[in-house]
ZATIDREN-448309 format. One line per field, with one value per residue: residue number from 1; x, y, z of N, C-alpha, C in turn; residue in one letter. Coordinates in steps of 0.1 Angstrom, whole numbers, plus 5000, padded with zeros to 4 digits. Example, Ala and Ser with C-alpha at 12.3 -4.5 7.8 and 13.67 -1.06 7.14 Angstrom:
seq: (1|2)
neast: (5132|5128)
nnorth: (4943|4978)
nup: (5078|5071)
caeast: (5123|5137)
canorth: (4955|4989)
caup: (5078|5071)
ceast: (5132|5129)
cnorth: (4967|5000)
cup: (5078|5079)
type: (A|S)
END
This chain:
seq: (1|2|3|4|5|6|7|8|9|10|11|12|13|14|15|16|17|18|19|20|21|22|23|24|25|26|27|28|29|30|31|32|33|34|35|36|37|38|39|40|41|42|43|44|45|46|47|48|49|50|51|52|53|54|55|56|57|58|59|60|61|62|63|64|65|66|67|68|69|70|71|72|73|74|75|76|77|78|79|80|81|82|83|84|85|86|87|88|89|90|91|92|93|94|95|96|97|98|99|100|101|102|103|104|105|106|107|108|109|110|111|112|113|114|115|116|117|118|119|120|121|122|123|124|125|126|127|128|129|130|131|132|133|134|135|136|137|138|139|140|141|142|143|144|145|146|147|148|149|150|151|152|153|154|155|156|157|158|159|160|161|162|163|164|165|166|167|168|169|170|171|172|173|174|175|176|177|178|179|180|181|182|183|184|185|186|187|188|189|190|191|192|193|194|195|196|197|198|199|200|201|202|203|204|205|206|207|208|209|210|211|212|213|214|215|216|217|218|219|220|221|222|223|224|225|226|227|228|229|230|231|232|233|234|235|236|237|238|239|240|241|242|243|244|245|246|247|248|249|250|251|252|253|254|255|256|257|258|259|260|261|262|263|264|265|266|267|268|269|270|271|272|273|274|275|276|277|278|279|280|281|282|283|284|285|286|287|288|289|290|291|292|293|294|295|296|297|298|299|300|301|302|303|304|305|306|307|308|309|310|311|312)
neast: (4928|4909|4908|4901|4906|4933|4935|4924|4940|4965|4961|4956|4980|4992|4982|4989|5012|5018|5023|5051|5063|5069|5095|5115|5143|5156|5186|5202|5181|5158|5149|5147|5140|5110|5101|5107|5094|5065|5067|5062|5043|5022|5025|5021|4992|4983|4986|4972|4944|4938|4941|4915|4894|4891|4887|4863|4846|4846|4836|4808|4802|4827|4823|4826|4809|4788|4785|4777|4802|4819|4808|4813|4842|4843|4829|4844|4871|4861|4851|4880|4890|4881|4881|4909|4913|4899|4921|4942|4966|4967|4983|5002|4986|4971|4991|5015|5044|5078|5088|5070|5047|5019|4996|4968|4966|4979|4960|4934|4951|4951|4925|4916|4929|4919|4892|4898|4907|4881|4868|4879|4889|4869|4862|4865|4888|4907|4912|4923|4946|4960|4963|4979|5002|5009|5015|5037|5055|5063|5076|5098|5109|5115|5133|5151|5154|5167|5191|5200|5201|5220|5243|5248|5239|5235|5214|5196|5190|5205|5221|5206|5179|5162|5146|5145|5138|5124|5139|5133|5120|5097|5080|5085|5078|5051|5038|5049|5032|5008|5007|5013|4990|4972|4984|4970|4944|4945|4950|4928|4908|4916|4915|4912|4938|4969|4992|4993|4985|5003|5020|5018|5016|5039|5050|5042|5053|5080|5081|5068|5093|5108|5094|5098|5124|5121|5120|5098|5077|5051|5036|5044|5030|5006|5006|5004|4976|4958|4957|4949|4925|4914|4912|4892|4871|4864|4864|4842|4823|4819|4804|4799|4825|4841|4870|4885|4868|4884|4916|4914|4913|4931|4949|4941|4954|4983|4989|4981|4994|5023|5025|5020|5045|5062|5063|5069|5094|5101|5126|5142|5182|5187|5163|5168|5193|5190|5188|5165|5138|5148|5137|5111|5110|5114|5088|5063|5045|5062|5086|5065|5063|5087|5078|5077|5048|5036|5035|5027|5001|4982|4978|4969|4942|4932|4937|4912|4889|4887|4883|4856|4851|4860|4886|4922)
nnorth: (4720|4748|4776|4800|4795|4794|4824|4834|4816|4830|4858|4855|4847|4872|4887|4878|4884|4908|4917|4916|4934|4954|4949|4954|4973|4993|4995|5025|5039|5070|5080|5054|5042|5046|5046|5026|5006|5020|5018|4988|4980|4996|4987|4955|4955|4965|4947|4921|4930|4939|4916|4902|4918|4903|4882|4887|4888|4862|4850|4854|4854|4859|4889|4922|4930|4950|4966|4985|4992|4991|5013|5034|5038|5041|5062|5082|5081|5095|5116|5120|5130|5148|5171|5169|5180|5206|5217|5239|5230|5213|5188|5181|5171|5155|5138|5138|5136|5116|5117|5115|5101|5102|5112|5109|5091|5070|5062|5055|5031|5021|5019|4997|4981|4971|4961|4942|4922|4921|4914|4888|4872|4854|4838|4837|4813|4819|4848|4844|4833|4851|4872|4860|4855|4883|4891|4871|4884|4911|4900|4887|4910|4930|4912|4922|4947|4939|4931|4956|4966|4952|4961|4950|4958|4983|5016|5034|5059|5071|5073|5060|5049|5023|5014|4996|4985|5008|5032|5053|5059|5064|5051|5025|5021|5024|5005|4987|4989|4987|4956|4942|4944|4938|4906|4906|4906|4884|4863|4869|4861|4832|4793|4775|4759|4757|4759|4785|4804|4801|4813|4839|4851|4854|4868|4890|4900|4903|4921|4942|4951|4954|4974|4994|5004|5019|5040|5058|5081|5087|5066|5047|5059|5057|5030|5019|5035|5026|5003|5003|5013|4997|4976|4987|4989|4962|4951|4961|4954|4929|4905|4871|4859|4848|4846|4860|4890|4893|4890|4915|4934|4928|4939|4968|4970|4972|4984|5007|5007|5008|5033|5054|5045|5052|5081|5086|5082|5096|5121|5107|5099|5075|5074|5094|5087|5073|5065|5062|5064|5088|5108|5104|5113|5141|5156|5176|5208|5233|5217|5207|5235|5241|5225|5214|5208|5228|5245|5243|5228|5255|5266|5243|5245|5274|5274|5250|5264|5282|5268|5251|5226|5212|5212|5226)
nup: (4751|4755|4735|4749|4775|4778|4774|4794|4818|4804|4817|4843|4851|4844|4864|4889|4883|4892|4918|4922|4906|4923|4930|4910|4898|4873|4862|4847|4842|4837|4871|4882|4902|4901|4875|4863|4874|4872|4844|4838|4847|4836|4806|4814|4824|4802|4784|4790|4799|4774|4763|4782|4769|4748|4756|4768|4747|4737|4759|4777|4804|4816|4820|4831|4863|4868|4897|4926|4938|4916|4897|4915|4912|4885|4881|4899|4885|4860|4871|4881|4854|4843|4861|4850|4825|4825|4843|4849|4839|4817|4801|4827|4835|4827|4823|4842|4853|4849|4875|4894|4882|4882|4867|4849|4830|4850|4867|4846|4841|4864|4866|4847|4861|4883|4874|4861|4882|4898|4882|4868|4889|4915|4932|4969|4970|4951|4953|4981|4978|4959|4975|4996|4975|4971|4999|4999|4988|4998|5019|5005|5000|5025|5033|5014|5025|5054|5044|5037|5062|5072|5059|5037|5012|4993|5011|4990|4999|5013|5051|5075|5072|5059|5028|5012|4974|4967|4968|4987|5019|5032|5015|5013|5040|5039|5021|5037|5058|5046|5044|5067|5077|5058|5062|5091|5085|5073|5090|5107|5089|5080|5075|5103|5104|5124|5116|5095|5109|5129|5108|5094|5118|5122|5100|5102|5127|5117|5100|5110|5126|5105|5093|5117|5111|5093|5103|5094|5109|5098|5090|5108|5133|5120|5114|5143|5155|5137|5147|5174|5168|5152|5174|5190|5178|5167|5195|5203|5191|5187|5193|5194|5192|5217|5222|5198|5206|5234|5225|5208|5233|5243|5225|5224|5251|5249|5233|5241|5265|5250|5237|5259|5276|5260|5259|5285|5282|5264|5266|5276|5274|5268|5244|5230|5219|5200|5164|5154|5174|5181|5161|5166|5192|5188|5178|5175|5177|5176|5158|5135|5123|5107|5089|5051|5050|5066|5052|5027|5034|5040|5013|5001|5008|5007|4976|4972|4987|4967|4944|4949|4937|4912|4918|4911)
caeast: (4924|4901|4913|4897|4909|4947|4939|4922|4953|4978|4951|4957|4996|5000|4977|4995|5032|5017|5028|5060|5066|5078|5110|5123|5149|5163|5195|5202|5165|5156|5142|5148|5129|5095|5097|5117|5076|5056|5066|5065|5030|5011|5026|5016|4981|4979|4987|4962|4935|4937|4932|4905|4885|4887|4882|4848|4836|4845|4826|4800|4805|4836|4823|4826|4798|4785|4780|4779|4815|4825|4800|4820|4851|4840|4826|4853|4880|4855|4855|4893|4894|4872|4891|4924|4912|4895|4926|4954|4979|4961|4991|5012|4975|4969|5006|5023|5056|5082|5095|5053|5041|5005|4991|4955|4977|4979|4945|4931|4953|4942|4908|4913|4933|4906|4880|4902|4910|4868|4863|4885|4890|4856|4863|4873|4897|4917|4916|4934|4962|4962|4969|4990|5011|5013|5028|5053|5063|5066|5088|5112|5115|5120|5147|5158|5157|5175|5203|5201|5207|5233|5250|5255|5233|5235|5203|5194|5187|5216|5215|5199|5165|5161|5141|5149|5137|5116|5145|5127|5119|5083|5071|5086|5070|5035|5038|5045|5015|4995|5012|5008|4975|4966|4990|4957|4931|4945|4953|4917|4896|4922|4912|4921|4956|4970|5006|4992|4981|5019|5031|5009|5020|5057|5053|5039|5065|5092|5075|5070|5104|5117|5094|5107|5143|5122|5121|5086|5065|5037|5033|5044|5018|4992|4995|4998|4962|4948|4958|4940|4910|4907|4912|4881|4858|4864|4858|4821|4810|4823|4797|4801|4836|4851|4887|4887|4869|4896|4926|4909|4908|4946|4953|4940|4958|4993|4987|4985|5013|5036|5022|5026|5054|5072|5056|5073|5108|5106|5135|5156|5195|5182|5154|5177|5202|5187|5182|5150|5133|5147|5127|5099|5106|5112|5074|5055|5040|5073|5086|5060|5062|5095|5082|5070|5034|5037|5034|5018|4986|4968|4976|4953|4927|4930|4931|4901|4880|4888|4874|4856|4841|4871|4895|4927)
canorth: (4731|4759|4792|4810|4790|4797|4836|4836|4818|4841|4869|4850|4845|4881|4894|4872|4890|4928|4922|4913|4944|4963|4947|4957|4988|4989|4998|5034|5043|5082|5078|5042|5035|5048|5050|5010|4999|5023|5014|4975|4983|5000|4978|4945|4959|4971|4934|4914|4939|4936|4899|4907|4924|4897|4871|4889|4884|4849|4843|4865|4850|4867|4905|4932|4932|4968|4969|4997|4999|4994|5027|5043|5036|5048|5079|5086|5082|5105|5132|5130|5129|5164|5181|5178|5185|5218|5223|5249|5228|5197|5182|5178|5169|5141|5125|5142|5137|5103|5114|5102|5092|5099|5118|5100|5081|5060|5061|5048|5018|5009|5011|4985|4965|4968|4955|4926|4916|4916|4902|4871|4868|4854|4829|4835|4808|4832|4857|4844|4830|4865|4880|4854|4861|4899|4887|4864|4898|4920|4890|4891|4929|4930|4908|4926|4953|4930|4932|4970|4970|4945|4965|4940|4961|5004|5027|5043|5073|5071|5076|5046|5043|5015|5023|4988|4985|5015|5043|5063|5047|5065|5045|5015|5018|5020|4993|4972|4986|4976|4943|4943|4945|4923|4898|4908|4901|4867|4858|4865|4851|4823|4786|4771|4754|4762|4765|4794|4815|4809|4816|4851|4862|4856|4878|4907|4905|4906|4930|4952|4952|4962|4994|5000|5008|5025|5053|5069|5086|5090|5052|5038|5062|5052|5016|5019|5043|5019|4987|5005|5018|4978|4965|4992|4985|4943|4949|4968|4952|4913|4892|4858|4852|4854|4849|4877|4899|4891|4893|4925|4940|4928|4946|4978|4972|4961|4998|5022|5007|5010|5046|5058|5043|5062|5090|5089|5083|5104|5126|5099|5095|5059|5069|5106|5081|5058|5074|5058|5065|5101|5113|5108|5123|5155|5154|5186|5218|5241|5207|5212|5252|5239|5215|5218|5210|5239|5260|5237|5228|5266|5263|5238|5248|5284|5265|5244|5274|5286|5259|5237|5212|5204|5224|5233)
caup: (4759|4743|4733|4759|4782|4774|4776|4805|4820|4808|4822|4858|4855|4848|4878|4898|4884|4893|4934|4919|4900|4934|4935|4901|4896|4863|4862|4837|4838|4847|4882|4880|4915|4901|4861|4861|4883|4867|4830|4838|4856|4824|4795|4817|4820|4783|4774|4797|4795|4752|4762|4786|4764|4734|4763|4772|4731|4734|4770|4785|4817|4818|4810|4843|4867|4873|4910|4934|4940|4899|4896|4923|4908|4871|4883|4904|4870|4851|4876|4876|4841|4842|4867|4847|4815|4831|4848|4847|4829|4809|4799|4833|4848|4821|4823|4856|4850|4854|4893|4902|4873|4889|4861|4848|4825|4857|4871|4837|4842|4878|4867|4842|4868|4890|4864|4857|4893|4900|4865|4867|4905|4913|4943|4982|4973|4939|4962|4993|4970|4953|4988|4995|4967|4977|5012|4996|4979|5009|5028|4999|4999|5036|5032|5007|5038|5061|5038|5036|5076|5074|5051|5020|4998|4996|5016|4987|5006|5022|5061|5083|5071|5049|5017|4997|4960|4967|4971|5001|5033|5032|5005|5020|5050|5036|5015|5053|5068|5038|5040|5082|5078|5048|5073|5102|5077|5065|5102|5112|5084|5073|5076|5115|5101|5132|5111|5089|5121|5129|5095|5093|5130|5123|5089|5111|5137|5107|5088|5119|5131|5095|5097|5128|5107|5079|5105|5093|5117|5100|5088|5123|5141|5114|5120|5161|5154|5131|5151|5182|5162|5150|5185|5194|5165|5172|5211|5208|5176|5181|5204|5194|5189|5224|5219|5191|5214|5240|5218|5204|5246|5247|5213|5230|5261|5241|5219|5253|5273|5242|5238|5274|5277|5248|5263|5294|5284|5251|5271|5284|5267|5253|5232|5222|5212|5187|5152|5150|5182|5184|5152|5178|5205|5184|5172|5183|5171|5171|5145|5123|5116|5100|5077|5039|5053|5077|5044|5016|5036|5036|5001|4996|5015|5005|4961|4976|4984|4954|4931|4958|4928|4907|4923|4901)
ceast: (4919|4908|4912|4904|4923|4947|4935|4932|4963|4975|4954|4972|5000|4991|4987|5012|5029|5030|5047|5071|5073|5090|5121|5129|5155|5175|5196|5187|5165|5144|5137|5141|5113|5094|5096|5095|5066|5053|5064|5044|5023|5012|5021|5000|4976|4976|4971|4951|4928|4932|4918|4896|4879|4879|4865|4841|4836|4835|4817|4800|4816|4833|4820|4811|4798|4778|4783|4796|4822|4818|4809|4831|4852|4841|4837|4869|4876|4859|4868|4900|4889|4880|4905|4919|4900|4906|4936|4965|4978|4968|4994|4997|4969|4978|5014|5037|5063|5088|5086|5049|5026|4993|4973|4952|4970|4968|4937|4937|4953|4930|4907|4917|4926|4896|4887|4905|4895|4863|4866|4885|4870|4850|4869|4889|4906|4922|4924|4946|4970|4973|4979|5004|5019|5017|5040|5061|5073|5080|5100|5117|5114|5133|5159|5162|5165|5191|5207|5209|5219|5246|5262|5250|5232|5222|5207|5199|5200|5213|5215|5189|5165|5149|5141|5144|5133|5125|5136|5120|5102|5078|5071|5077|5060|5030|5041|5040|5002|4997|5008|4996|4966|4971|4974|4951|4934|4946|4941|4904|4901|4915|4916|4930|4960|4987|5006|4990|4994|5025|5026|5016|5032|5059|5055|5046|5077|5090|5076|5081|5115|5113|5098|5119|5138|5122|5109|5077|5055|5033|5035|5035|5005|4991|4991|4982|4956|4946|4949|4929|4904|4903|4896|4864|4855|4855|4843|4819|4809|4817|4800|4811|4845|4865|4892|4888|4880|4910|4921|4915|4925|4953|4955|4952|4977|4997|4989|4995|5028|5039|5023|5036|5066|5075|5067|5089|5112|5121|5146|5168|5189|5174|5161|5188|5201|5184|5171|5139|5136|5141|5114|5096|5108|5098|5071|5054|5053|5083|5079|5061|5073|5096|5070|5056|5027|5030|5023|5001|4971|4967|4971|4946|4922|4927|4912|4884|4878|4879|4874|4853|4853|4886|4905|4936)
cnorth: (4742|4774|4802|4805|4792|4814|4841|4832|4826|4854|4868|4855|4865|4892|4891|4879|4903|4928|4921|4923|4956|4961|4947|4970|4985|5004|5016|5036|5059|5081|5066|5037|5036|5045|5033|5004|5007|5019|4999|4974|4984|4987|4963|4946|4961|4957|4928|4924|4940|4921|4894|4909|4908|4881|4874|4887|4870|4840|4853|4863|4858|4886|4910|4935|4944|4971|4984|5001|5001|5005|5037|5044|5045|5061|5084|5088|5094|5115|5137|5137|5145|5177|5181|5178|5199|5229|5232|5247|5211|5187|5176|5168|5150|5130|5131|5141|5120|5104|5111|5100|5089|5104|5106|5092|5066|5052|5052|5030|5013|5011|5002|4978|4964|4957|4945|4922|4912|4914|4891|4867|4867|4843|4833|4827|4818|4845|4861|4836|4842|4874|4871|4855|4874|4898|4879|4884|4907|4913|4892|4909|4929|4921|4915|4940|4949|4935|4947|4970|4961|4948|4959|4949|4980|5005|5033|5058|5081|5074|5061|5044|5036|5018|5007|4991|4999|5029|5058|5056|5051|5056|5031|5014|5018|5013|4983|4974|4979|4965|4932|4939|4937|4909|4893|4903|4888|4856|4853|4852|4840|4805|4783|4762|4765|4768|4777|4805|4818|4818|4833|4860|4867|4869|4890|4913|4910|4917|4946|4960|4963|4976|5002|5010|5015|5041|5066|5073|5084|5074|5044|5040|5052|5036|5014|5029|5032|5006|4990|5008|5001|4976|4978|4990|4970|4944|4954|4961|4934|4913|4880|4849|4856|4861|4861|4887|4903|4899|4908|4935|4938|4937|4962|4984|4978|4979|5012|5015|5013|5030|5057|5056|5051|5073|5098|5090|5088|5110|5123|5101|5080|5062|5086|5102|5071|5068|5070|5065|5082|5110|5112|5115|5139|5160|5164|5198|5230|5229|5212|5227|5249|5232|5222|5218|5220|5250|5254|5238|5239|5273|5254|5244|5262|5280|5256|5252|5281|5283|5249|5222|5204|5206|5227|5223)
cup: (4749|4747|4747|4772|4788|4777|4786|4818|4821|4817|4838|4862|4856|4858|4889|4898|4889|4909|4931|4913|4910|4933|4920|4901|4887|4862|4849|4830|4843|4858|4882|4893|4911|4888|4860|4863|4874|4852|4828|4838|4841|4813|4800|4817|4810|4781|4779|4798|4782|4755|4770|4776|4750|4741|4766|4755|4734|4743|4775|4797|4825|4818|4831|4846|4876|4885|4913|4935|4924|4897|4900|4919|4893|4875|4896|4892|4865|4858|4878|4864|4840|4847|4857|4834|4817|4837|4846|4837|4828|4807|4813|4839|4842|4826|4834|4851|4855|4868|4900|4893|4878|4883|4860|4840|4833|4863|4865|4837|4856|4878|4858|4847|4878|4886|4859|4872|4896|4889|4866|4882|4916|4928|4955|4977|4960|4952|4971|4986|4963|4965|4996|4989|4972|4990|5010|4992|4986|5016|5017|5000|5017|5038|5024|5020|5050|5063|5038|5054|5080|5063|5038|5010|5002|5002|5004|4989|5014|5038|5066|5082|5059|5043|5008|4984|4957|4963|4977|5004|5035|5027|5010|5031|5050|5031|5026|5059|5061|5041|5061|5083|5071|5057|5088|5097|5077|5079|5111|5102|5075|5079|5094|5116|5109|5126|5103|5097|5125|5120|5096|5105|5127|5112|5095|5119|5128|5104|5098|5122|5118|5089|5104|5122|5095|5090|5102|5104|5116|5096|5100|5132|5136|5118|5135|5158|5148|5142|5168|5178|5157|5163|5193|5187|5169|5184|5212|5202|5176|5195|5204|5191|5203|5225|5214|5201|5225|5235|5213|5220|5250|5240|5220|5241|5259|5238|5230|5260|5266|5243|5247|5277|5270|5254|5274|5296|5270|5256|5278|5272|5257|5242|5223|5217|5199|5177|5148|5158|5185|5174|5156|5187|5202|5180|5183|5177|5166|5154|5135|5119|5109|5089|5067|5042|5057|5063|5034|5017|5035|5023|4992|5002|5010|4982|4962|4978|4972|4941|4937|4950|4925|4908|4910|4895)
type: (X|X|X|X|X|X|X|X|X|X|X|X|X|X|X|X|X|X|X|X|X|X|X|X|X|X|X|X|X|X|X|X|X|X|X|X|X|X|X|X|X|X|X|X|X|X|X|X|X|X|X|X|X|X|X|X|X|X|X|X|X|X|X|X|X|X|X|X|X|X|X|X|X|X|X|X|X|X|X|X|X|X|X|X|X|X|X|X|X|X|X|X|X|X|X|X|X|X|X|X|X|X|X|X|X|X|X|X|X|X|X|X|X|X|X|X|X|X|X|X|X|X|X|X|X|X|X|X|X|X|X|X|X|X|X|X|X|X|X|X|X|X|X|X|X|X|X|X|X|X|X|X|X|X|X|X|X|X|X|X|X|X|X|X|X|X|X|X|X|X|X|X|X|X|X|X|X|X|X|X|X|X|X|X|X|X|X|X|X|X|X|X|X|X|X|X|X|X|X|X|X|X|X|X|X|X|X|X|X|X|X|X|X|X|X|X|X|X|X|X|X|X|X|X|X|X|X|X|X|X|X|X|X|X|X|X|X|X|X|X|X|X|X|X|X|X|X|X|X|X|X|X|X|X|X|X|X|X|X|X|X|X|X|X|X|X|X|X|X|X|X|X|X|X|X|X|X|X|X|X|X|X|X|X|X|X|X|X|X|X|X|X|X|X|X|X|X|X|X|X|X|X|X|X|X|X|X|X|X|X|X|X)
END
C-alpha cells in the first residue's frame, strides 16, 4: 500500500471519529461538558489537517477545490477574523473563553474541517455513510437520554429535562433537530431498501420523542415550523413525484392539527400538569418581558447601529 494511501486513510477514520466526539465528558475537566468536546475537537483536526496538507504535496488530486461556497466560507472566516481583531477586547474575541470556547480559535478549525470533509469526501456514496455515521451517534446519545429518564444515569441539570452528554437540555435538543432532519433527508433521497425507509422513520420517532423530554421550546417549535415550511416548499415545488407531494400535503395537515390542538387545550389541568407541556402553555408576551432576551436583544440592535459593518 503507498504512503499516501495510508494517510489519506487515517484522514477518513478520523473524520469519521468527529460525530463521535459528542458523547465524551471527561471526568475533572473545567466545564467538562464543553472544554472535554472542544479540546478533543481541535487536537483531532490539528492532526489530520497536518496530514492533509502533506497528503495534498504528495497528490494534487487531493488539493481543495475553490468553489463558490469554499469562497464564501473563506471570506466569511476573514471578516470574523477582522471584526475581532478591531474589536473591543482582541483577546477574549480571538479565544472566548473555556464555558463556549467560540472565540476564532474555533472558527479556524471548522474551516479546515470543512476543507477536509469537501477535500476527501468526494462521492454521494462517503457521504451517506458519513451521515450515517452521525445518526448512529445521535441513537447512542438518545439512549444515553433514555437512561437519564429512567433514572439510571444523573440530569446534569438537574430537574426533568434531559441534557445527556451535553449538560443542558438546549444543546441537546438542537443536536435532535439536526439529527431529525438529517433522519428526513436520508429518508427522502436514500436508495428504495424498503428496510432503510423503516430504519430512518423509527430514528425520527425515537429521536422525536426524546426531545419531547428535552423540554426546549424554541427547538421543538423550530422543528414543528421547519417540518411545516418543508411540507410547503415540497407541496408547490414537487410535480413529478406524487407520493412525496402527498406525504408532503399530510405533513402539513399532521403540523396544524397538532398545533390547534395544543392551542385549544393549552388551559386544561392535563397539559398544566406535565412539566413538559406546561412550559408551553406559559409562552406569551407578559413571559418574555421576564426573560434575559427581553433586555439583551435592544442591546444588540442598539451595538449594531453602532458599528453596522463589524460591529463590536
Amino acid at each position: 500500500m503507498k504512503m499516501k494511501d495510508i494517510i489519506k486513510g487515517i484522514i477518513i477514520v478520523g473524520l469519521f471519529a468527529v460525530p463521535f466526539i459528542a458523547l465524551i465528558i471527561p471526568i475533572g475537566m473545567f466545564f467538562p461538558f464543553i472544554t472535554g468536546k472542544g479540546f478533543v475537537f481541535r487536537i483531532l483536526i490539528e492532526i489530520i489537517f497536518g496530514l492533509f496538507v502533506v497528503l495534498c504535496f504528495m497528490d494534487g488530486q487531493c488539493r481543495p477545490k475553490f468553489s463558490w461556497i469554499t469562497k464564501a466560507v473563506l471570506f466569511f472566516a476573514l471578516a470574523i477574523l477582522l471584526a475581532d481583531l478591531l474589536g473591543e477586547n482582541v483577546y477574549k474575541s480571538l479565544w472566548s473563553n473555556y464555558e463556549r470556547m467560540e472565540g476564532f480559535v474555533l472558527i479556524a478549525h471548522l474551516v479546515a474541517y470543512y476543507i477536509l470533509l469537501s477535500s476527501v469526501f468526494k462521492t454521494r456514496e462517503i457521504w451517506n455513510k458519513f451521515f450515517n455515521t452521525s445518526i448512529i451517534a445521535s441513537i447512542i446519545m438518545s439512549f444515553y437520554g433514555v437512561m437519564q429518564l429512567l433514572g439510571k444515569i444523573t440530569i446534569n441539570q438537574g430537574g426533568v429535562r434531559v441534557d445527556a452528554t451535553f449538560g443542558n437540555a438546549t444543546y441537546f435538543a438542537l443536536y435532535l433537530v439536526f439529527h431529525i432532519f438529517l433522519c428526513l433527508y436520508m429518508l427522502v433521497s436514500s436508495p428504495s431498501k424498503q428496510w432503510r425507509k423503516w430504519a430512518y422513520s423509527l430514528v425520527i420517532i425515537f429521536e422525536t420523542i426524546i426531545l419531547y423530554f428535552t423540554a426546549t421550546r424554541g427547538a421543538i417549535l423550530g422543528l414543528i415550523g421547519g417540518l411545516f415550511l418543508t411540507g410547503v416548499i415540497i407541496a408547490w415545488k414537487e410535480k413529478d413525484n406524487k407520493i412525496l407531494r402527498k406525504s408532503a400535503i399530510w405533513l402539513i395537515g399532521v403540523v396544524a392539527v397538532i398545533f390547534l390542538g395544543f392551542m385549544s387545550l393549552r388551559q386544561t389541568s392535563l397539559v398544566r400538569s406535565s412539566p413538559v407541556l406546561s412550559r408551553f402553555s406559559t409562552l406569551g408576551i407578559s413571559e418574555f418581558k421576564n426573560q434575559g432576551r427581553y433586555f439583551i436583544w435592544p442591546m444588540a440592535i442598539k451595538g449594531t447601529l453602532e458599528r453596522p459593518l463589524l460591529g463590536w
